[in-house]
C-alpha positions as CSV (number, residue, x, y, z in Angstrom):
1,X,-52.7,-51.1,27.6
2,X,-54.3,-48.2,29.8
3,X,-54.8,-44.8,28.1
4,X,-53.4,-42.5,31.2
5,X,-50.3,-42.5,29.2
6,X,-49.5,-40.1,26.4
7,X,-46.9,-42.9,24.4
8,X,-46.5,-46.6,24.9
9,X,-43.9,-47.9,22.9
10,X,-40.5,-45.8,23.0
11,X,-37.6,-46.3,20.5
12,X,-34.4,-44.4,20.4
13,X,-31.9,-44.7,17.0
14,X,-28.9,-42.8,17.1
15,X,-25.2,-43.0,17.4
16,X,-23.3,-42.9,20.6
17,X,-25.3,-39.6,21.9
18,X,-28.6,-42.6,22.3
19,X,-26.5,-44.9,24.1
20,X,-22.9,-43.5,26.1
21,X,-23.0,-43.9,29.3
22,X,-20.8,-40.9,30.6
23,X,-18.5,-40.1,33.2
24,X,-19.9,-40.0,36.2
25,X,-20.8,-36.9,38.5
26,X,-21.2,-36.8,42.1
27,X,-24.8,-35.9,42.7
28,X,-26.1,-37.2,39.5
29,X,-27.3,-40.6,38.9
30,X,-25.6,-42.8,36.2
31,X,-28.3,-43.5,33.6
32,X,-28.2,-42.4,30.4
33,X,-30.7,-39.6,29.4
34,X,-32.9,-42.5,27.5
35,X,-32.8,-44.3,30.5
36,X,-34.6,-41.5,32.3
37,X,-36.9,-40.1,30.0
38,X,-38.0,-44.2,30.2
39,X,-38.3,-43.7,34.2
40,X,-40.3,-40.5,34.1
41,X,-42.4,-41.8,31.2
42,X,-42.9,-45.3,32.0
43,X,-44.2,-46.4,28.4
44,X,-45.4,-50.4,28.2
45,X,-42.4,-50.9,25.9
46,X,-38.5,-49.5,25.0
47,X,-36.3,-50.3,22.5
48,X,-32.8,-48.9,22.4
49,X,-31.3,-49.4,18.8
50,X,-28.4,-47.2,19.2
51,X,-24.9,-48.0,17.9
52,X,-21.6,-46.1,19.2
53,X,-19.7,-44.4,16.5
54,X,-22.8,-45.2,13.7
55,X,-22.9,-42.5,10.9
56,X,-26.8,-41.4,9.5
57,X,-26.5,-43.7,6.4
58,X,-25.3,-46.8,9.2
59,X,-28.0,-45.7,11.5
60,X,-30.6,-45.8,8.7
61,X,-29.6,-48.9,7.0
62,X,-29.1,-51.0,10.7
63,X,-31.7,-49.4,13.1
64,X,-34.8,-48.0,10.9
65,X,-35.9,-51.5,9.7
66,X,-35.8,-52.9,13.4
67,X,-37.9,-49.5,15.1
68,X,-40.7,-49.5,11.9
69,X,-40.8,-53.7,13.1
70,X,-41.1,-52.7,17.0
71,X,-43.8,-49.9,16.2
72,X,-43.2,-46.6,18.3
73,X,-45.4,-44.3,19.0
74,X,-42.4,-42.0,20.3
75,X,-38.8,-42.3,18.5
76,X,-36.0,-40.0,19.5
77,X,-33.4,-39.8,16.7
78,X,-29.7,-38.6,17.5
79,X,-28.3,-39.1,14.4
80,X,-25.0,-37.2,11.9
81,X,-22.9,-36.0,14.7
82,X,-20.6,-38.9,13.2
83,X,-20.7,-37.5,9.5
84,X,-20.6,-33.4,10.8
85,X,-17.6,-34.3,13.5
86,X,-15.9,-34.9,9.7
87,X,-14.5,-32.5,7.0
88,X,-16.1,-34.8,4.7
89,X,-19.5,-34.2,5.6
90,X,-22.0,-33.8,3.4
91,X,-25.0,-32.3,4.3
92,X,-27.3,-33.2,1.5
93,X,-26.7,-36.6,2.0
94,X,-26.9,-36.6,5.7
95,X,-30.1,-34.6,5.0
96,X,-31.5,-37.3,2.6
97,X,-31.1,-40.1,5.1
98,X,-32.7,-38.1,7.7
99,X,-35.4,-37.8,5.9
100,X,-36.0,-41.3,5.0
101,X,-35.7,-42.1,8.6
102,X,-38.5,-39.2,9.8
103,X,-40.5,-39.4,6.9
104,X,-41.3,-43.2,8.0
105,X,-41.3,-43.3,11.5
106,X,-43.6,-40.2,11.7
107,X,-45.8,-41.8,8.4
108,X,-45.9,-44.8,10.5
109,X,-47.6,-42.8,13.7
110,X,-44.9,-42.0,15.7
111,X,-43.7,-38.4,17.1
112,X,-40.1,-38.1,16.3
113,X,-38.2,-36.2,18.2
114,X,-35.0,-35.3,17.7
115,X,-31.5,-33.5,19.3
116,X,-29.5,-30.9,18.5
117,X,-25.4,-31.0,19.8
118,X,-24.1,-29.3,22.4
119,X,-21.6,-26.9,21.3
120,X,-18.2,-28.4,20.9
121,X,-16.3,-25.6,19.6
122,X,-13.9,-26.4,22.4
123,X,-13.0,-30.1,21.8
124,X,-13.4,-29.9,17.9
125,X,-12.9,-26.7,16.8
126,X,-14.8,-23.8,15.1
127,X,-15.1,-25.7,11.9
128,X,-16.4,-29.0,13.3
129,X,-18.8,-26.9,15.5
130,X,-19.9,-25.2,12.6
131,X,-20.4,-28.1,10.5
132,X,-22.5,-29.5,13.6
133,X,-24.6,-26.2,13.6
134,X,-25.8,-27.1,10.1
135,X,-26.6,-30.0,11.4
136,X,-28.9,-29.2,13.9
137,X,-30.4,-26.8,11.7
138,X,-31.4,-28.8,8.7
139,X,-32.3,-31.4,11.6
140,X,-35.0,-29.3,13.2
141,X,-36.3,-28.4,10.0
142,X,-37.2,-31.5,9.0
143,X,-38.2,-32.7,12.2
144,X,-40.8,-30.0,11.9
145,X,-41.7,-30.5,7.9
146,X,-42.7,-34.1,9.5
147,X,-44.6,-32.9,12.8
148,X,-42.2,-33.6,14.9
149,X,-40.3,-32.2,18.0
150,X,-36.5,-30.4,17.8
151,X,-34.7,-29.9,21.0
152,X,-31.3,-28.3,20.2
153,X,-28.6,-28.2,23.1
154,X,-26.1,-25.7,21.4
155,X,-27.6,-22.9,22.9
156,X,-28.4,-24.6,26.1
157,X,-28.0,-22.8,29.1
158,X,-26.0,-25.6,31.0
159,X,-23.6,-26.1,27.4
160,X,-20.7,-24.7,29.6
161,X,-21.5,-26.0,33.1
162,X,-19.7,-29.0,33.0
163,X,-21.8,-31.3,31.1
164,X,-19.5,-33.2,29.3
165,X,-17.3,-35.5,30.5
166,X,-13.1,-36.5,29.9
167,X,-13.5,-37.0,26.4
168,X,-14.7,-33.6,25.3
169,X,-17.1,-35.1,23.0
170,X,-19.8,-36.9,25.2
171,X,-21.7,-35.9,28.1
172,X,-21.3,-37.0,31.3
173,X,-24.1,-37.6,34.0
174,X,-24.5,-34.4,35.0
175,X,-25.2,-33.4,31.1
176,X,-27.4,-36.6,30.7
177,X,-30.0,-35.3,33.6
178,X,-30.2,-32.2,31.9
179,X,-30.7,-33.7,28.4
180,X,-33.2,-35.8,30.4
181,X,-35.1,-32.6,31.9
182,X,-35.0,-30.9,28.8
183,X,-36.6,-33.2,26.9
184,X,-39.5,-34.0,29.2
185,X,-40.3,-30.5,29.6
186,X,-40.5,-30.7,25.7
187,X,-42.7,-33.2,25.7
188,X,-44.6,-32.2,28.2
189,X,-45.3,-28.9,26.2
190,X,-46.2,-30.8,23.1
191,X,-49.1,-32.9,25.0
């Protein structure tokens, strides 16, 4: 293991945002944003836990065991989009898994970084996107009680340039590169 290199061991947890593919976009490679951040980083080790369609109680009870066992140094965490797409969301318990998820990966050593939505207003509705907007908030403040990094996309310039694809709800390639970009110049800010 050299020391050039700022992290090593990479693990991403998360719902389908860590692990959909996209449609794809002329112009734009198809990888998913993980997949480049793992290019531009090049860390010894990566482990993708991610599970399509997993709420933040399913994320925590399936992938935090498995990333505390692999030991990251970096984790990104895209997790409650599932519970806040819901009227049945409940923030405080969304929060409290969250927290049991950031409170031991970052107590374990690693920076945790995670991702706010894009806005959806448009696919879901104002109430959805509303719900999500809580969600990124009470996201990037416990990302930061826990020293780690928040990157939230509502606001993103690019939200209305075409980044996500068919569905409505994921991003396509296009929105994957700039995820991708986003999040290295984050990163690179933070070392």
């Amino acid at each position: 293991m050299t020391d050039d290199k700022p992290w090593h061991r990479i693990a991403v947890l998360g719902d389908s945002i860590a692990v959909h593919r996209g449609d794809p976009v002329d112009g734009y490679p198809t990888r998913t944003w993980a997949e480049c951040v793992i290019a531009a980083v090049d860390p010894d080790e990566f482990r993708n836990l991610g599970v399509s369609g997993a709420r933040a109680a399913e994320i925590r009870a399936g992938q935090l065991a498995p990333a505390l066992a692999f030991g990251p140094d970096l984790v990104f965490l895209a997790a409650g989009a599932n519970d806040a797409s819901r009227r049945s969301f409940r923030p405080d318990q969304v929060e409290a898994e969250l927290t049991r998820m950031i409170e031991l990966l970052s107590g374990a050593g690693a920076l945790v970084v995670t991702l706010g939505c894009f806005d959806l207003s448009a696919t879901l509705g104002a109430d959805a996107a509303r719900r999500l907007r809580t969600l990124g908030l009470l996201t990037e403040r416990l990302s930061h009680r826990y020293g780690g990094l928040h990157v939230d996309f509502a606001e993103h310039p690019g939200r209305r340039d075409g980044v996500l694809g068919a569905d409505g709800l994921h991003i396509n390639a296009r929105g994957h590169a700039i995820v991708a970009a986003t999040l290295l110049d984050a990163l690179l800010a933070r070392v």
